[in-house]
VEXROMI-517283 format. One record per atom (N, C-alpha, C): residue in three letters; x, y negated, z negated. Coordinates in steps of 0.02 Angstrom, whole numbers, plus 50000, padded with zeros to 5 digits. Atoms other than C-alpha are relative to their C-alpha. Last residue first. Layout:
N
alaXYZ
...
end
This chain:
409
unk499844993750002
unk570654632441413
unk500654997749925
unk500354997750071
unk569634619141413
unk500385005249971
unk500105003350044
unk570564610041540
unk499625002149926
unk499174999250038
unk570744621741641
unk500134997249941
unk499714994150028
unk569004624341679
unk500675001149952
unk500375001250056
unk568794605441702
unk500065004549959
unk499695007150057
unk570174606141826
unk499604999249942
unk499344996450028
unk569284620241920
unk500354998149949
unk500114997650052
unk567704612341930
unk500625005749954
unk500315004950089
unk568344597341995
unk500165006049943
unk499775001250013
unk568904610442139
unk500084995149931
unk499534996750037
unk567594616742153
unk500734998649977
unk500274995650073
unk566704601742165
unk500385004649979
unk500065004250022
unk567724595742314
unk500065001149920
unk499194999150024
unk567754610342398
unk500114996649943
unk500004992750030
unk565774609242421
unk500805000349971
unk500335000150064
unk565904591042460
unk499935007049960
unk499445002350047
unk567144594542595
unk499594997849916
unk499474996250000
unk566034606442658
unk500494998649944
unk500494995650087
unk564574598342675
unk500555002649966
unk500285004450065
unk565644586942773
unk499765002049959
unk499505000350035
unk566044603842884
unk500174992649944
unk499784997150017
unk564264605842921
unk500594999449963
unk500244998550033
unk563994589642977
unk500145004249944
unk499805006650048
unk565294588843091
unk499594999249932
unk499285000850027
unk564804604043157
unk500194997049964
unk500094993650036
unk562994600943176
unk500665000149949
unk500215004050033
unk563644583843262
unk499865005249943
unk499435001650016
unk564664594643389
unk499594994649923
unk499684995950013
unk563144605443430
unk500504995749948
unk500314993950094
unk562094594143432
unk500365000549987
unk500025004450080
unk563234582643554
unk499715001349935
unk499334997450013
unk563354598543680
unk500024993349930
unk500334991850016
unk561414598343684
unk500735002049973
unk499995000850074
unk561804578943718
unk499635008349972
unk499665002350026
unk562694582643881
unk499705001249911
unk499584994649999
unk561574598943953
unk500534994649941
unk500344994150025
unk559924586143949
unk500765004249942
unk499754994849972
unk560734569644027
unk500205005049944
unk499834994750058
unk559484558343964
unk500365004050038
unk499204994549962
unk559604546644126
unk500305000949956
unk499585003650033
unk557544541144113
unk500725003950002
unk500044996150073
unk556644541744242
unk500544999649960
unk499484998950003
unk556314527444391
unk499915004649932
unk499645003250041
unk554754527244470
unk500895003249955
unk499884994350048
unk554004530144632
unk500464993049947
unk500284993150007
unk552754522544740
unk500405004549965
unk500845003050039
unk553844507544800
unk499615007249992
unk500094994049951
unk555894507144814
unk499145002149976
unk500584994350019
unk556484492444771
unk499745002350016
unk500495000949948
unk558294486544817
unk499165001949955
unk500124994549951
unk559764482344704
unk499204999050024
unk500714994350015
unk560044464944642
unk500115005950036
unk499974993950042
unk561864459244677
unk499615002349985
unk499635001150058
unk561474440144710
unk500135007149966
unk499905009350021
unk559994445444825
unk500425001349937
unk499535001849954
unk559204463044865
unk500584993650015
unk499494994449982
unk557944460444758
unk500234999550054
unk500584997049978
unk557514442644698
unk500395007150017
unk500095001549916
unk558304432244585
unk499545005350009
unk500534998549987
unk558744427844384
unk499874999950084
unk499935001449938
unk560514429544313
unk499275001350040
unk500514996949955
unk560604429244142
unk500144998650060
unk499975003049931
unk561954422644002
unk499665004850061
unk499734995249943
unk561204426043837
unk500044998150088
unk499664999049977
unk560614410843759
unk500715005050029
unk499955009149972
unk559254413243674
unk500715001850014
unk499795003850041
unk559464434243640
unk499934992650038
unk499295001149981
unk558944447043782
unk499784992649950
unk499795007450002
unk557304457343750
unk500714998149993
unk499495002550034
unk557284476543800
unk499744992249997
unk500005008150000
unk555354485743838
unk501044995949983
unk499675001149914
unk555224503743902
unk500184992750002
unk500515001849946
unk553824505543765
unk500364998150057
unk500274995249983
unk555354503243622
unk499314997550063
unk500635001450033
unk555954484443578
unk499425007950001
unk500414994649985
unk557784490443639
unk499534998549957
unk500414999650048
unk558834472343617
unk499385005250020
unk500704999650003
unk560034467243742
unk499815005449957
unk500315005450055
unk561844462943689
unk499125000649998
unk499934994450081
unk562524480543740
unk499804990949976
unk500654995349998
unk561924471143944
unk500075002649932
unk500094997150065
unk563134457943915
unk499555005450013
unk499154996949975
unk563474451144113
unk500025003249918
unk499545004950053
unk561404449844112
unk500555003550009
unk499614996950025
unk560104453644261
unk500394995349967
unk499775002550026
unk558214448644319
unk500795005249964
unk499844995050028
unk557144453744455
unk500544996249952
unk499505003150047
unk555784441544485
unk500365005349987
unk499794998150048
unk554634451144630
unk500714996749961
unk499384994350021
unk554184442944763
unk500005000749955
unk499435002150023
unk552414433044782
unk500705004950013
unk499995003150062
unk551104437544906
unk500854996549969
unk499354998450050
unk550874445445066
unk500054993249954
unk499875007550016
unk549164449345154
unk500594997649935
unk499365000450062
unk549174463445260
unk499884992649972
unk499745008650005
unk547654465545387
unk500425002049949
unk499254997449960
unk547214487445431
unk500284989949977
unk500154999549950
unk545214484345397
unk500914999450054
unk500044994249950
unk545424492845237
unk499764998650093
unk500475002350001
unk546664477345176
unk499605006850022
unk500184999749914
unk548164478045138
unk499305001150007
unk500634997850016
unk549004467844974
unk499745005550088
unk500294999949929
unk550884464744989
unk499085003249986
unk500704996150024
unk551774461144843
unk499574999550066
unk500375006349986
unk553814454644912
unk499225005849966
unk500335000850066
unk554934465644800
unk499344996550033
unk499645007650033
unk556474465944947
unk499324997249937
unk499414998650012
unk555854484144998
unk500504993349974
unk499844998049940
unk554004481645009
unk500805000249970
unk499245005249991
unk553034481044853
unk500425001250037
unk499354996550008
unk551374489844860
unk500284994249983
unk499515005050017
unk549364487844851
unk500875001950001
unk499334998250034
unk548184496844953
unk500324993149975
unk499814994649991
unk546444495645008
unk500655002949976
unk499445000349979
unk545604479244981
unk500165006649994
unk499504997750074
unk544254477245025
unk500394999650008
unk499454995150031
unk543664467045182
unk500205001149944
unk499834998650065
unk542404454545259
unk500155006949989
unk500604999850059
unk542524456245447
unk500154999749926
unk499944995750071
unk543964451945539
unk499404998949986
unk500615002850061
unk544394439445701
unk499885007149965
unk499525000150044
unk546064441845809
unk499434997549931
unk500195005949994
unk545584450845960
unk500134998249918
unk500195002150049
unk546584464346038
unk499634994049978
unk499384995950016
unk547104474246210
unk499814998049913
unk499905002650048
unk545284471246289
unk500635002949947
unk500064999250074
unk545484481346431
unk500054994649955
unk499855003050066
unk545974481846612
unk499524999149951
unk499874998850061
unk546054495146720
unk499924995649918
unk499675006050050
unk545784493246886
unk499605001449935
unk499945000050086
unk545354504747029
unk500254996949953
unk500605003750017
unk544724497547213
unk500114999949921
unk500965000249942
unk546394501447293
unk499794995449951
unk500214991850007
unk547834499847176
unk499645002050009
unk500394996049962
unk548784483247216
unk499875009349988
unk499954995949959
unk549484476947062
unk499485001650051
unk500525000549934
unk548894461646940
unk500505004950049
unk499505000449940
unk549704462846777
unk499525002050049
unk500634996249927
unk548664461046589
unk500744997850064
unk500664999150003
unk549974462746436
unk499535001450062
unk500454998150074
unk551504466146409
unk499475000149985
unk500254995049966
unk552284464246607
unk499665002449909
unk499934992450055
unk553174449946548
unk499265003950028
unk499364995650011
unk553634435646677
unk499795006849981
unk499575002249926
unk552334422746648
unk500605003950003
unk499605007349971
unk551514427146483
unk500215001950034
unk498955001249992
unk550154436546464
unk500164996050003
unk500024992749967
unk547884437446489
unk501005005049984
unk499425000249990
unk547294427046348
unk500135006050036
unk500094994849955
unk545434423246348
unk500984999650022
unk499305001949948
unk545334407146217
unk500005012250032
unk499584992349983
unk543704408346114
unk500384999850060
unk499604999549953
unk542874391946034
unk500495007150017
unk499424998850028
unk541404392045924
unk500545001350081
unk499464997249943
unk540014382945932
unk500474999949970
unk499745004449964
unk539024380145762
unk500275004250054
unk499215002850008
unk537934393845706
unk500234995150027
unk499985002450089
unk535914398345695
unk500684998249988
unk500885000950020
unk536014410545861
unk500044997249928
unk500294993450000
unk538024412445933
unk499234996749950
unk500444999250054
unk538514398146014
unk499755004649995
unk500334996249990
unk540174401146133
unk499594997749936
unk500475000450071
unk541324390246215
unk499585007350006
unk500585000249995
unk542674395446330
unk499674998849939
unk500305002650070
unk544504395246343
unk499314997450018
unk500595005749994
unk545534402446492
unk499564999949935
unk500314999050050
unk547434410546492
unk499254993750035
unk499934994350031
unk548714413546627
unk499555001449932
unk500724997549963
unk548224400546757
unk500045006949949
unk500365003150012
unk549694389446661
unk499175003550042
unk500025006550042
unk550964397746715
unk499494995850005
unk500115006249996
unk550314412146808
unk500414996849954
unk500165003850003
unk550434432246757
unk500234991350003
unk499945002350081
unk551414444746797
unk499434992949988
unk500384998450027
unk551114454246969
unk499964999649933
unk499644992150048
unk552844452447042
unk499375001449959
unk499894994749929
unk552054440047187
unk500165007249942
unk499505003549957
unk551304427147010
unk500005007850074
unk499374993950013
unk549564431546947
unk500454998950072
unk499564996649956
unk548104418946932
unk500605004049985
unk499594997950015
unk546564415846819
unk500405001250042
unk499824995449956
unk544854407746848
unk501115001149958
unk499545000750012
unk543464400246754
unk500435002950044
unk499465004649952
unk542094394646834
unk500615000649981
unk499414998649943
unk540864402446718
unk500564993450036
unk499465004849967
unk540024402346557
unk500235003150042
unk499805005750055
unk538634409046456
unk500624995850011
unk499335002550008
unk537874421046597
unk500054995449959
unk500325006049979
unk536314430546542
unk500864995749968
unk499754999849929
unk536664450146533
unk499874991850020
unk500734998349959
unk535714452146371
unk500084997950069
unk500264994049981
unk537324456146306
unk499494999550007
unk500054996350075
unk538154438046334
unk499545006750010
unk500564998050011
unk538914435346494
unk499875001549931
unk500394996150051
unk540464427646540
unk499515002949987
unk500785003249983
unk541234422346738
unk499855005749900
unk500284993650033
unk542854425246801
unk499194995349973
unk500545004850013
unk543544419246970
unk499775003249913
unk500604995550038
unk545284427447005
unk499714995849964
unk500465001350055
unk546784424347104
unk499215000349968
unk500154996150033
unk548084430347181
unk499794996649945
unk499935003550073
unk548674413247245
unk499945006049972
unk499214998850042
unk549314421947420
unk500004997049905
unk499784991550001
unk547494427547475
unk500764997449936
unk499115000749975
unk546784409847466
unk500175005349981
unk500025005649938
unk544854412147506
unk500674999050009
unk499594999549966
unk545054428547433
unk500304995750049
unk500145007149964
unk544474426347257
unk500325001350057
unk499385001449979
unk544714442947148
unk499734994850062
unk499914998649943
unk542974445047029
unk500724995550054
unk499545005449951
unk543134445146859
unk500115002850065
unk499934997649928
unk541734450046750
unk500504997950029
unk499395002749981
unk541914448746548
unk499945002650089
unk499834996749912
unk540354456046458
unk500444995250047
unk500165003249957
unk539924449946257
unk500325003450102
unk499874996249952
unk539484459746113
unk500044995550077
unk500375002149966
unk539364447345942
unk500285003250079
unk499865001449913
unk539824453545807
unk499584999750041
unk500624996649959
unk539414447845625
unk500394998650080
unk499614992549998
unk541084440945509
unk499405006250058
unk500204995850081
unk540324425645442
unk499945007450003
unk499625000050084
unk541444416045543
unk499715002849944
unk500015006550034
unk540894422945703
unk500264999349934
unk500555002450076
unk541444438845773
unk499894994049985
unk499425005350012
unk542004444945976
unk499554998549907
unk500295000450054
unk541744460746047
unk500414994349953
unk499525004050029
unk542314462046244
unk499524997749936
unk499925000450075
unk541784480046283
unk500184992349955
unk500515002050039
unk541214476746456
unk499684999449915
unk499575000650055
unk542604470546556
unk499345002649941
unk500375000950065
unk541844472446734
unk500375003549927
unk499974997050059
unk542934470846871
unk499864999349960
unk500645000250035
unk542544468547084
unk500155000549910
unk500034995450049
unk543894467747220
unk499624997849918
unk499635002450102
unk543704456047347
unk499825006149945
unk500194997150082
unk543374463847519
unk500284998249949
unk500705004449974
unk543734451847699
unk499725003049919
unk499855005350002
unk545854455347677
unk499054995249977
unk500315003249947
unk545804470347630
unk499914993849996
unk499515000249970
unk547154477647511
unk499734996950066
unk500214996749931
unk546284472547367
unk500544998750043
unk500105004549922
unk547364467047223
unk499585003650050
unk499974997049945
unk546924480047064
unk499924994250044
unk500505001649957
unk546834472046888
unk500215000350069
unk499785001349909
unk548114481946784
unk499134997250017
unk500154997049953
unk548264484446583
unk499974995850075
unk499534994549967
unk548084474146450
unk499805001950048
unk499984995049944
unk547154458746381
unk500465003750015
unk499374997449951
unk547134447146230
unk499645006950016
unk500194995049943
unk545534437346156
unk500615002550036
unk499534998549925
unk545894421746041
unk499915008950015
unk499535004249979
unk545014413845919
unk500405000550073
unk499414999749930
unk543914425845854
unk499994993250030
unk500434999749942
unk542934421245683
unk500595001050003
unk499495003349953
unk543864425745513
unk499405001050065
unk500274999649940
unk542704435845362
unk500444994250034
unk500595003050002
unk543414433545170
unk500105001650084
unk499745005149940
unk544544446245124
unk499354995850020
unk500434999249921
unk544004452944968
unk500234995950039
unk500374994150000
unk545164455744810
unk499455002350045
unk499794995949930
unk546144441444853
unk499675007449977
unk500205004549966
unk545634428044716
unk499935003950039
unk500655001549986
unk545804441244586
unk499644996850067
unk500314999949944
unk547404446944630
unk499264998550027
unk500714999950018
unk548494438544497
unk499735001450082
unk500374998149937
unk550464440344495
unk499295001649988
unk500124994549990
unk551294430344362
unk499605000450076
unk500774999850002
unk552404414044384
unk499865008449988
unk500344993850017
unk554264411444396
unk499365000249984
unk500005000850076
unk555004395244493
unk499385009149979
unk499594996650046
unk555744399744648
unk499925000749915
unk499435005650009
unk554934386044754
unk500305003449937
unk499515004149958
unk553994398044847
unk500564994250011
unk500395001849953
unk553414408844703
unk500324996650045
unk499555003849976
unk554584421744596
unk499434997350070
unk500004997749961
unk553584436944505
unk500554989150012
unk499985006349958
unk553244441544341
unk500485000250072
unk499435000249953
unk552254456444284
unk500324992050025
unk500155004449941
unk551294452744136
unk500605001250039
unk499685008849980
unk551314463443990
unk499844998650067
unk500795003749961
unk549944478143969
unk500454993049995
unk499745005450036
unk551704487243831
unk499284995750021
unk499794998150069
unk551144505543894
unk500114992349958
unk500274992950046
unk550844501244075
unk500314999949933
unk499754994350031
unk551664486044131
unk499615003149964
unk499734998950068
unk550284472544201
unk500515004950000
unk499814994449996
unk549684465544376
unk500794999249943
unk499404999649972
unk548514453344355
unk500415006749975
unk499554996849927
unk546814453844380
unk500594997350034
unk500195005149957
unk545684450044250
unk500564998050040
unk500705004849952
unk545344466244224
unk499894994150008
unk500355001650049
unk547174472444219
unk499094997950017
unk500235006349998
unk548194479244372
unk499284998449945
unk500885002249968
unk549094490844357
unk499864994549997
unk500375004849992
unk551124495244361
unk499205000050012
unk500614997449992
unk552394508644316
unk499454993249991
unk500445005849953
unk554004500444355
unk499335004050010
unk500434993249980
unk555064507244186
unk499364993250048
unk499734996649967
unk556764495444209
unk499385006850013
unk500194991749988
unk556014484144075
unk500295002150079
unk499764996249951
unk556444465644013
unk500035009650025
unk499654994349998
unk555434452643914
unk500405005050049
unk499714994849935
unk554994436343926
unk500295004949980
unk499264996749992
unk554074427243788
unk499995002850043
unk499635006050034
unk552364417643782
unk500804999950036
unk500475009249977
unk551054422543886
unk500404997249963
unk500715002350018
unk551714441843861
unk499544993249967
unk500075006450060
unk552914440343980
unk499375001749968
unk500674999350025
unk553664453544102
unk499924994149946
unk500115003950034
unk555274453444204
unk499404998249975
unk500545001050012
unk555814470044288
unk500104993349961
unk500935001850051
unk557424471644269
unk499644998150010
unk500615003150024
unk559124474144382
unk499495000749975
unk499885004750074
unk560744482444464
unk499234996549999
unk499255005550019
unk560424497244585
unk499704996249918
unk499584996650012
unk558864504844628
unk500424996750037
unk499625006149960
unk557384495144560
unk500635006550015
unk499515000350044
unk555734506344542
unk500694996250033
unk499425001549927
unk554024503144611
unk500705001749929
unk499375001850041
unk552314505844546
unk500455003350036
unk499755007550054
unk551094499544630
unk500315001349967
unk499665003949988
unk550834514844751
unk500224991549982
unk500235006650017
unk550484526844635
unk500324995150055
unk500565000249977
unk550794543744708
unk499504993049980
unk500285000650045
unk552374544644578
unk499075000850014
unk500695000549974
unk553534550544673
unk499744999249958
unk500294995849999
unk555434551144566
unk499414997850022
unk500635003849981
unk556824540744554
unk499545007450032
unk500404999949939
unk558264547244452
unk499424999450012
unk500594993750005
unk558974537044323
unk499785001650074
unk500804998649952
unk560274524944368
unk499785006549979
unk500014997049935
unk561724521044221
unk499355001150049
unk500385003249948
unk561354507944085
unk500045003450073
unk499644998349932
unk561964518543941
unk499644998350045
unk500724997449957
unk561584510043775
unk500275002250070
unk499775001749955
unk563224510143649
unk499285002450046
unk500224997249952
unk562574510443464
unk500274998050079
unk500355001249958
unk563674503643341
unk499555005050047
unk499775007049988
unk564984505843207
unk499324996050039
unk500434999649934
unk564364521743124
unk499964991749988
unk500595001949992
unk565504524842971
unk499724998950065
unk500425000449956
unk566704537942910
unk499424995649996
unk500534996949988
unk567874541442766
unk499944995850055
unk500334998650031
unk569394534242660
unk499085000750022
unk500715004049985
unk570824536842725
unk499665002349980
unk500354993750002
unk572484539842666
unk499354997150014
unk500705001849991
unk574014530942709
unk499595004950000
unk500244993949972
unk575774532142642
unk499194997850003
unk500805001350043
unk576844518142635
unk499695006350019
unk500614997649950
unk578824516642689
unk499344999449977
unk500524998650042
unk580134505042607
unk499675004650066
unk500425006150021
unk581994508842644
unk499324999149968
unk500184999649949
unk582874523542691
unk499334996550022
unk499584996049922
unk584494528042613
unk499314996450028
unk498975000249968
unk583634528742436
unk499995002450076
unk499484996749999
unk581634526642442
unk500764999850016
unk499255000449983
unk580604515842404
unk500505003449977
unk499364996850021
unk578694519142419
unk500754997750013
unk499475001949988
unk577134510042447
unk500535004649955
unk499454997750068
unk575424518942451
unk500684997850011
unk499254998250004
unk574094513342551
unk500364998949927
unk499604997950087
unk572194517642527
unk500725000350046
unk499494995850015
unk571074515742716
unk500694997449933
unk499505003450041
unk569594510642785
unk500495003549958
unk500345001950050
unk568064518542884
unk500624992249956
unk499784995950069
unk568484528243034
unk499794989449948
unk499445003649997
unk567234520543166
unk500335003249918
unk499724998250097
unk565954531743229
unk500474993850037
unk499345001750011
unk564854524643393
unk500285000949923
unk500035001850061
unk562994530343425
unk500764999749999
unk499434996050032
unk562854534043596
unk500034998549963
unk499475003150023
unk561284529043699
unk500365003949957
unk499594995650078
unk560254535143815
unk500304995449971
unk499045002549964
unk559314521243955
unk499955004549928
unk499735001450063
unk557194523343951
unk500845002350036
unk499835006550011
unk556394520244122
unk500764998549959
unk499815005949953
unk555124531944129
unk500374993349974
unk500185006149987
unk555044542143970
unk500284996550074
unk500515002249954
unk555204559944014
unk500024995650017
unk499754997849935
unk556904564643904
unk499644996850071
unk500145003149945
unk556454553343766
unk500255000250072
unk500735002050001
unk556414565543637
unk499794995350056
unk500204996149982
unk557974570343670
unk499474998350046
unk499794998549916
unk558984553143685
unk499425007350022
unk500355005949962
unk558014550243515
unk500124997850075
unk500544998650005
unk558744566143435
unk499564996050037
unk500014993749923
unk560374561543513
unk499315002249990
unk499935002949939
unk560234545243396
unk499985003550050
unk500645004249991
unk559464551743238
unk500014998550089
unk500704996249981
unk560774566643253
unk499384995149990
unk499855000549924
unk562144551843249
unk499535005850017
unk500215004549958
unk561294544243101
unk500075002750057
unk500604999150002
unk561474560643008
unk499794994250030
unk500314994049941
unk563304562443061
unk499275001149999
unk499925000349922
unk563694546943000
unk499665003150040
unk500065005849965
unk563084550842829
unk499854998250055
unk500654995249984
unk563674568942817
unk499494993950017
unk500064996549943
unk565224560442844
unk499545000650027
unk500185004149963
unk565004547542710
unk500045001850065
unk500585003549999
unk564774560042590
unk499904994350042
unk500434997149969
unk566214568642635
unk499344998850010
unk499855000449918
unk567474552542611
unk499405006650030
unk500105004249953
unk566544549742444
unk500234999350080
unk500704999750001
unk566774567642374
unk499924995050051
unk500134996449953
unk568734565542442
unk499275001050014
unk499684999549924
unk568884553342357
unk499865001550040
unk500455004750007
unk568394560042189
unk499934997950056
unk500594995949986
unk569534573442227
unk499364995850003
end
């Protein structure tokens, strides 16, 4: 009976760790990130009894002697991913971790809620570690956007065209076309409005070709003589297919601006057709920027950090370090969405998509994969268990107290 006290008392035991542990799957239904875990019984140890009997040799009789809680088992399954309207934080789906440092140690998280600190790198929420990331020679670094938080201003360089410039169909009339939007910037990002004429040359009919001539917007030419041709299929020239002009704008050095019309063959950009007098062409793009915020931040589907700019420019950064181990019940739950992995735990460090990484998916995060209905059924059964440990201690006693009874009698 004695015994028996100690085998119920180590029930009620167990079973009060293993309501610590579903209690802590509850409670952390919301958390982004967080992995359940199972609390593991192991029967306890066990009283033999040897016997020999006639006819039928030795046997033993075994009785055990209670309940203990061997381990916790963490469940690394996928949580579902959920919008978050943030677009810096990203979640991994499939195999892999986040890798964070705070300037010393590396840590590991699966919750990808991300800002950016004030001196401007981009932290884990709740813990403010350091995201890390994987630079061009693979070695791990953090991600800092200070430097890139304004785009700095780009002159134009180059000038591309679309659309149709109309062949005349007369032989004695050249066809006439003013370009007059062509807006070009200097390097300290100020535009400068300039006017693009090109008149069709007829002295040689079969070159299809074309004089052009610049203007700046006070109508006062700044270069001519250039000229451009277009093959019989109305594609542009080899080598008559682009022209390059200076240009000083007021208080600056000269700057050089290339006038690109296509390439030879492709119908993608400017094409010379007969279409009476009407013609079409356009400035299709030019490749200079004003100083720029920045406007969004993400992580594209292989982790790369992509900054964008509000004048529509992308400017891409490091990848994302994702990190995995062939032990995962060896890593270490630091709470805050955080695990650490032991000196030499065997790791596997890359990028997503790569070596078995899964992908990442940007603007939402991953939740946690408490599954609600399961540990509601683990109360229950823990209750139980409970319960009937009380139980055996209740019996227990009476029973003592029976024997003591008797005993007096």
């Amino acid at each position: 009976m004695i015994g028996a006290m100690y085998t119920g008392m180590s029930g009620l035991s167990a079973y009060s760790k293993g309501l610590d542990s579903i209690s802590n799957n509850i409670s952390n239904l919301n958390t982004p990130g967080f992995k359940g875990s199972d609390l593991v019984f192991r029967d306890l140890f066990y009283q033999y009894q040897l016997n020999d009997e006639q006819n039928s040799g030795k046997t033993h009789t075994q009785i055990g002697q209670g309940v203990a809680t061997h381990s916790t088992s963490i469940q690394f399954s996928q949580g579902e991913l959920r919008d978050t309207g943030n677009s810096l934080d990203a979640a991994v789906r499939g195999n892999g971790f986040f890798i964070v440092s705070d300037g010393g140690q590396q840590y590991y998280s699966r919750s990808g809620q991300f800002s950016v600190d004030k001196d401007g790198y981009v932290v884990s929420l709740g813990s403010n570690y350091q995201l890390l990331s994987l630079n061009s020679k693979n070695n791990l670094e953090t991600i800092n956007i200070d430097a890139y938080r304004t785009l700095a201003p780009r002159a134009t360089t180059e000038i591309k065209f679309s659309n149709n410039l109309s062949r005349s169909t007369e032989s004695s009339t050249p066809n006439r076309h003013e370009v007059s939007d062509v807006v070009i910037l200097d390097k300290a990002g100020t535009e400068h409005k300039l006017k693009l004429i090109l008149v069709e040359d007829k002295s040689t009919p079969f070159l299809h070709q074309w004089n052009l001539e610049v203007q700046n917007s006070k109508g006062i030419t700044i270069n001519t003589g250039g000229q451009i041709r277009f093959q019989s299929n109305g594609t542009p020239e080899e080598g008559f297919n682009q022209y390059e002009f200076e240009f000083q704008p007021e208080g600056q050095e000269t700057m050089s601006v290339k006038l690109f019309f296509g390439e030879p063959g492709s119908f993608a950009n400017a094409t010379s057709f007969s279409a009476g007098t009407r013609s079409d062409l356009a400035v299709k793009s030019q490749n200079g920027s004003t100083a720029s915020a920045i406007r969004d931040m993400a992580f594209d589907r292989e982790g790369v950090f992509t900054i964008t700019y509000a004048n529509g420019e992308e400017l891409k950064l490091n990848q994302l370090a994702i990190a995995w181990f062939d032990d995962l019940q060896s890593l270490r739950q630091l709470g805050r969405g955080i695990f650490s992995a032991d000196d030499g735990m065997k790791k596997t460090i890359s990028s997503a998509t790569q070596d078995g990484m899964g992908e990442i998916v940007s603007g939402k995060i991953e939740l946690s994969n408490v599954e609600i209905s399961t540990q509601f059924a683990n109360l229950i059964i823990t209750q139980r268990g409970f319960q009937a440990s009380s139980q055996i201690l209740t019996t227990a006693n009476e029973m003592m107290q029976e024997l003591i009874e008797s005993m007096r009698k």
